[in-house]
N, C-alpha and C positions, 0 to 999 in steps of 0.2 A: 378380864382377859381369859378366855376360856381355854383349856388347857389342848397341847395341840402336838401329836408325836413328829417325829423329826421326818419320818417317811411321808407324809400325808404333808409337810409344809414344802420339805422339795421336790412333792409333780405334784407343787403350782408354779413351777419353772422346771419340767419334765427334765428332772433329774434321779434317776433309778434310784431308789432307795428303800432296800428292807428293814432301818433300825426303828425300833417301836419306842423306845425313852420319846420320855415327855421334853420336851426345851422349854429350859426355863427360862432364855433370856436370849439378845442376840447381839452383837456388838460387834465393832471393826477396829476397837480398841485391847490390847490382846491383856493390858495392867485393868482390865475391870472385864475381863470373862471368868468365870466359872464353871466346876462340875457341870457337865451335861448340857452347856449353852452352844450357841452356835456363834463362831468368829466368822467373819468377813474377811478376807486376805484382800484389801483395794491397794490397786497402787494410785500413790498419793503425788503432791506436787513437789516434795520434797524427797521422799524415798519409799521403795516399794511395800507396801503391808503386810506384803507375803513374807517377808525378814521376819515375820513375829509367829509365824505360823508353828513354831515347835513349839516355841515358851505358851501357846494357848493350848495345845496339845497336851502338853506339860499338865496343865492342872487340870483335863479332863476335858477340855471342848472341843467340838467337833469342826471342824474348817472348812471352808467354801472360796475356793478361787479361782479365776478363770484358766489358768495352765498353772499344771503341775506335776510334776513327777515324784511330787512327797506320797509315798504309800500312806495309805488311812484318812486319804481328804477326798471330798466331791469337787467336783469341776463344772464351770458352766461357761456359754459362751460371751458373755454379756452381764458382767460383775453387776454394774451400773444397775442397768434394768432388773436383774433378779433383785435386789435388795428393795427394790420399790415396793415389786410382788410379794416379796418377803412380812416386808415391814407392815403392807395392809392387810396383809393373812392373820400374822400372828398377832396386830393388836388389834385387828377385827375395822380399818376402815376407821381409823381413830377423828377423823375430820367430822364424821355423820354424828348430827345432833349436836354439833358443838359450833356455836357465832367467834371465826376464826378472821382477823384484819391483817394483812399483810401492809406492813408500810417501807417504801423504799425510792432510793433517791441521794444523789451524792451527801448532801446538807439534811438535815430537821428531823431523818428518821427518828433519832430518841427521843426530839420531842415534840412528835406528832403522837409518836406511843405511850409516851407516859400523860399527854395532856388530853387521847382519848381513852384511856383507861380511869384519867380522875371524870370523866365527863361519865362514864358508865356506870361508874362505883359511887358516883353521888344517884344514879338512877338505882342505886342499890343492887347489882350488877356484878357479883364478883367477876377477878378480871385476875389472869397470869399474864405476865409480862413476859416476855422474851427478846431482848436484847444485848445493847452493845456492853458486854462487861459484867451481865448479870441474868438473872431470872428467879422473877419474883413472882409470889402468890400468900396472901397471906401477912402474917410476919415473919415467911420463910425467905431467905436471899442468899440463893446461891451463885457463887463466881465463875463464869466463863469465859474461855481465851477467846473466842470468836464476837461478830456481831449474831451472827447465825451458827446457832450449833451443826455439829455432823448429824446424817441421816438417823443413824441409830439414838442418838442422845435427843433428837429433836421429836423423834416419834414417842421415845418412854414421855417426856415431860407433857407432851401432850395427849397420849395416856392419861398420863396421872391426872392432868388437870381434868376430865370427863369422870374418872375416879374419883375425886376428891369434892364434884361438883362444881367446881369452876367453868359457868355457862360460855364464857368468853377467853379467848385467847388473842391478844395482839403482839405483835413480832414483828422484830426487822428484818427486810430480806438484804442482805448485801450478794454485790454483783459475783462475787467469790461463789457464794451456795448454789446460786442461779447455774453459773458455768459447772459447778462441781455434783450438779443435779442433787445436792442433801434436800432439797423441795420437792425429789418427784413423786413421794405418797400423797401431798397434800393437797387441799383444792382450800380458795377462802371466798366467804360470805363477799369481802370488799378487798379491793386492792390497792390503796394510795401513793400516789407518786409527787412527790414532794417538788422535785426538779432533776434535773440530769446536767452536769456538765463535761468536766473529767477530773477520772481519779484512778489510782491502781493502774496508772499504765506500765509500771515495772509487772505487771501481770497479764495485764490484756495487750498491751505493745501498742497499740491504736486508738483512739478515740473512738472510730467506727465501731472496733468490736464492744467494744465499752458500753455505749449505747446502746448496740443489737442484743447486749447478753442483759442489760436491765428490760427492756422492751419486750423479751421472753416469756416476764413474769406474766405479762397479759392470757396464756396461756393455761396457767391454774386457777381460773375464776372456775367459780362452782358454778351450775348452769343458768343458774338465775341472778346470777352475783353482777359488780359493777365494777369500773374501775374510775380511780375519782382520781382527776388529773390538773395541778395548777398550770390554767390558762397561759399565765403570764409568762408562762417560761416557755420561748419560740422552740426550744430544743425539743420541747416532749411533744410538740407539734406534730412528728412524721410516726407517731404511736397512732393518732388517728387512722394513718391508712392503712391499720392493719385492723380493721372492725372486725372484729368477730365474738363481740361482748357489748355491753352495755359500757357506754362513756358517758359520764358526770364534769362537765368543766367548770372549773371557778375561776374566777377572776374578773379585772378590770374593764375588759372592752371584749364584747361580740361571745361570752360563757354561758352557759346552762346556768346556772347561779352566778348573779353580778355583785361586786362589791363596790359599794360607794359612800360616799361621806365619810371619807376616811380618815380621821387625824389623828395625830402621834405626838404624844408629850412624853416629857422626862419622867412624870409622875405617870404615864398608861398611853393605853389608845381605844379607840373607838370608832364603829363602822357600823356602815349598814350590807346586809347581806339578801338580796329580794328584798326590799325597804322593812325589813325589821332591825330595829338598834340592838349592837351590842356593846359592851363596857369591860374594859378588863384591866388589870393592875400589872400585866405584861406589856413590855414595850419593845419595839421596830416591826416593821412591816412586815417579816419572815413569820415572825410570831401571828400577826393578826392573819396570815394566810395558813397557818400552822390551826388554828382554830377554826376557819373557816372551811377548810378540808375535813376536821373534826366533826363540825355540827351537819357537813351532808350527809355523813353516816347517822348523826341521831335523827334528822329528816327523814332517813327511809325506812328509820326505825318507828318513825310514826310518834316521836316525840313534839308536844305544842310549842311553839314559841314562845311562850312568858316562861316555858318551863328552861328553854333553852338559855333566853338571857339568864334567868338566875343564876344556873351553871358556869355562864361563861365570866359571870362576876364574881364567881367564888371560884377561881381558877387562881394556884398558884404556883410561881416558876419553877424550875426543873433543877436538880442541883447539879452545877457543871455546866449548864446552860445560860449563859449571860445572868450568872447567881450575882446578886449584889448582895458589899456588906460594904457599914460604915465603919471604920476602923481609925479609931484616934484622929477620926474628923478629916480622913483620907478617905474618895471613894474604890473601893476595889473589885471590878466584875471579873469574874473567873467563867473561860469560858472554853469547849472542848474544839474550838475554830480551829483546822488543820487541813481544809484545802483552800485555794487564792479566792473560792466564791463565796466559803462562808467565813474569812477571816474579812472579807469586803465588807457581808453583808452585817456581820459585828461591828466593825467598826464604825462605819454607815447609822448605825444605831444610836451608838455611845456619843458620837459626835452632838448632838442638841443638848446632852446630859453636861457637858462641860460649862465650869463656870471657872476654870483656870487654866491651868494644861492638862493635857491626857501623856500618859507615860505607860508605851505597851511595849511588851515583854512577848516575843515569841522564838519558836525554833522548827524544824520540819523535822520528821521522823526519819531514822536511818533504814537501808533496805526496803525502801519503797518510790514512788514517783518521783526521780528527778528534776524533771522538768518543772515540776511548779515551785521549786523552790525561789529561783530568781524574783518570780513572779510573786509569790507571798511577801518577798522582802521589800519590796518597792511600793506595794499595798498597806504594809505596816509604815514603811516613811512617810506615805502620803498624808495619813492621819496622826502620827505621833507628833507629837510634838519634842518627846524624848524617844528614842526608839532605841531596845535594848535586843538583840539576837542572841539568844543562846541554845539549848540541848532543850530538843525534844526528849523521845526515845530512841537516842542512838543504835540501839540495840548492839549488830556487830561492827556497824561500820565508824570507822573514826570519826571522831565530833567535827573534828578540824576540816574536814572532807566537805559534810553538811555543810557549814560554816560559811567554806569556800563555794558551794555553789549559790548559796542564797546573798553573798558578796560579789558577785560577779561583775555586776553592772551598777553597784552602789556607787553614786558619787556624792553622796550628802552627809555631812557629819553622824553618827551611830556611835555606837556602846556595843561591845562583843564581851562574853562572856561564855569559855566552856562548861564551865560548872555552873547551872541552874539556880542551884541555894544560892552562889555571890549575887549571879545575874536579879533576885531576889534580891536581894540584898541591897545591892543598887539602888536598885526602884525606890526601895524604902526610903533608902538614906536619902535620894532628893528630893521626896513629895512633902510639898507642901500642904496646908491644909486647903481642901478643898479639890484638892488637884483629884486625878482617877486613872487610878496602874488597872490596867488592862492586861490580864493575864493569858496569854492562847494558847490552846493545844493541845494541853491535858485535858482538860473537864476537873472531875469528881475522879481523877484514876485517883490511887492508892501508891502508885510504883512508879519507879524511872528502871527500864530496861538501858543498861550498858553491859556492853560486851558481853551479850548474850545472857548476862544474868540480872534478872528485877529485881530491886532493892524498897525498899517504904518509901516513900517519899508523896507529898500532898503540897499543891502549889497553895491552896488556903493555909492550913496548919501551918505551912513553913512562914508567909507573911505572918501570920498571928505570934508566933514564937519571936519573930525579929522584933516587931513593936511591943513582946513585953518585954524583949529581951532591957535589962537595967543599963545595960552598956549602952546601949542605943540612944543615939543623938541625933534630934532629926536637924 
């Protein structure tokens, strides 16, 4: 990053300015600016970011927002757009020379990205991640609150990964970054779209806009880039007519790449893709298209086919992702299912795997889409055979509230629990052996958010703990 004075960064968004300091950094977060950086004053979805504009004054940084009558700050007219300008000045266009995958889609983004990052890194390929809950490079893994970080934190890390020599970056785009433009310095190599149905309409309010703001993404392909689109899903359909990029289709009937011979066992699956076989020790169909999206990226990356099956057989699952463990001769997959198409498309899965009952365990998150909650509930009765509802991430809103709308239209026997750990608890106490508690919602989180504040909490660990627990009777 080549060093860059503060007058010469703002007229490249023709904003007068004679201060000659160097800027050392730039941020919209006012608890990580510094001596002589430049703050961002955006206003946000929750509260203005111009409110922090003193306390970054305070320790010396310089402010930028679009109206203001704070003396000692620049002003521009288009917060939004200057920060893109900003951001590819001063890291210098951080996308060039770097192989950058965008992947996004209500369901599979994390494990589209983590299962082409192991496809890269076995090609010997260092690879940063960025995603839901984390960003990793290395043996570094750093924790973030978003799927997609904010513009400033999304541009350092990608930086750094060019810095650090990490040829590849893969990322999740969620529909939030898209609408809140934290994507608009970037351009990528490929853009994967997993499927679309809905979600976050406590944010977007409509299906429509839902899909018009993921369909957006088509937008930042780099000029030679593609966009690789599962077929199978009729919703991602109306993205075709909006050509103006290269399209890659996969799937079952009438795609650019067809999948066939496809079978699915408890122990794996197997397909062909353009009639070459693949083998994998991951199981349902989500999966096998999750790879198959995967390997048209190593296709245009001009990798062979023998090389590719191998790969695809040393592929192993994602944790938090339909993670299986045997536990005291109980099976338990833990998985991060949290809207009605991919707690379906789980279950759907798990269902061959039964050789007893299945006993699933879910909740829907507080302060976020209503509407599917009903719907998630009756999808978990369909396949349970024991069906236990309890607490997501309630966050601020009462459990009992949740609860109540995922009970609305329930007529069939169930198991309610507000506390999580009982609901846990439960499950344990009446699996038999053999049986498979089905866990949804969390993943791999760490926390349970209640009433605004997150506590530890691991839906694996907590079973684990029950079944050594000594008191423990099954």
């Amino acid at each position: 990053m080549a060093k860059i004075t503060l007058a010469k960064l703002l007229s490249k968004i023709n904003v007068p300015c004679k201060d000659e300091r160097i800027v050392l950094g730039i941020s919209d977060d006012s608890r990580l600016v510094q001596k002589d950086w430049l703050f961002i004053a955006r206003k946000g979805t929750a509260q203005d970011g111009s409110a922090y504009a003193i306390a970054a004054q305070a320790k010396g940084a310089v402010v930028l927002w679009e109206k203001s009558a704070q003396p000692d700050c620049y002003t521009c007219d288009d917060i939004d757009a200057a920060l893109i300008v900003l951001l590819r000045t001063y890291y210098q266009n951080p996308c060039r020379h770097l192989f950058v995958v965008g992947v996004t889609g209500t369901n599979g983004k994390t494990s589209v990205t983590r299962l082409l990052a192991q496809m890269l890194e076995r090609l010997q390929r260092r690879v940063m991640i960025i995603g839901t809950g984390h960003i990793r490079y290395g043996d570094t893994d750093i924790e973030i609150n978003n799927t997609t970080p904010s513009a400033c934190l999304l541009a350092y890390y990608i930086h750094l990964a060019k810095t650090m020599g990490y040829p590849a970056v893969i990322m999740e785009v969620s529909s939030h970054a898209i609408d809140q433009k934290r994507i608009g310095f970037l351009r990528f190599d490929h853009i994967i779209y997993t499927n679309v149905s809905s979600d976050h309409l406590d944010y977007h309010r409509t299906k429509t806009h839902y899909h018009y703001t993921k369909f957006k993404l088509r937008s930042y392909v780099k000029r030679n880039g593609s966009i690789i689109v599962n077929h199978d899903d009729a919703s991602l359909h109306p993205l075709y007519d909006f050509y103006d990029h290269k399209i890659i289709t996969v799937g079952e009937k009438e795609a650019h790449l067809q999948l066939s011979h496809i079978h699915l066992t408890p122990k794996g699956s197997s397909f062909d893709l353009e009639q070459i076989h693949y083998e994998t020790s991951l199981i349902g169909y989500h999966n096998m298209m999750n790879i198959a999206q995967c390997l048209v990226v190593l296709h245009v990356l001009g990798i062979g086919s023998t090389r590719m099956q191998e790969i695809v057989a040393g592929l192993h699952g994602i944790a938090g992702r339909m993670e299986r463990h045997v536990l005291k001769g109980r099976y338990v997959i833990i998985d991060y299912a949290h809207t009605a198409s991919s707690l379906a498309a789980l279950l759907a899965a798990v269902a061959p795997l039964k050789e007893r009952n299945m006993i699933v365990v879910c909740g829907c998150g507080g302060e976020r889409d209503r509407s599917k909650r009903s719907e998630m509930a009756q999808i978990a009765l369909r396949y349970g055979d024991t069906t236990i509802f309890t607490s997501d991430n309630p966050r601020k809103e009462p459990p009992h509230q949740i609860l109540y709308d995922m009970l609305a239209d329930v007529k069939q026997p169930c198991e309610v629990f507000e506390n999580r750990r009982y609901a846990l608890k439960y499950a344990v106490k009446i699996a038999q052996e053999r049986d498979i508690i089905v866990v949804a919602g969390k993943g791999d989180e760490h926390y349970q958010c209640i009433n605004g504040r997150c506590y530890p909490f691991s839906d694996l660990e907590c079973i684990k703990q029950l079944l050594e627990d000594k008191s423990y009777e099954p």
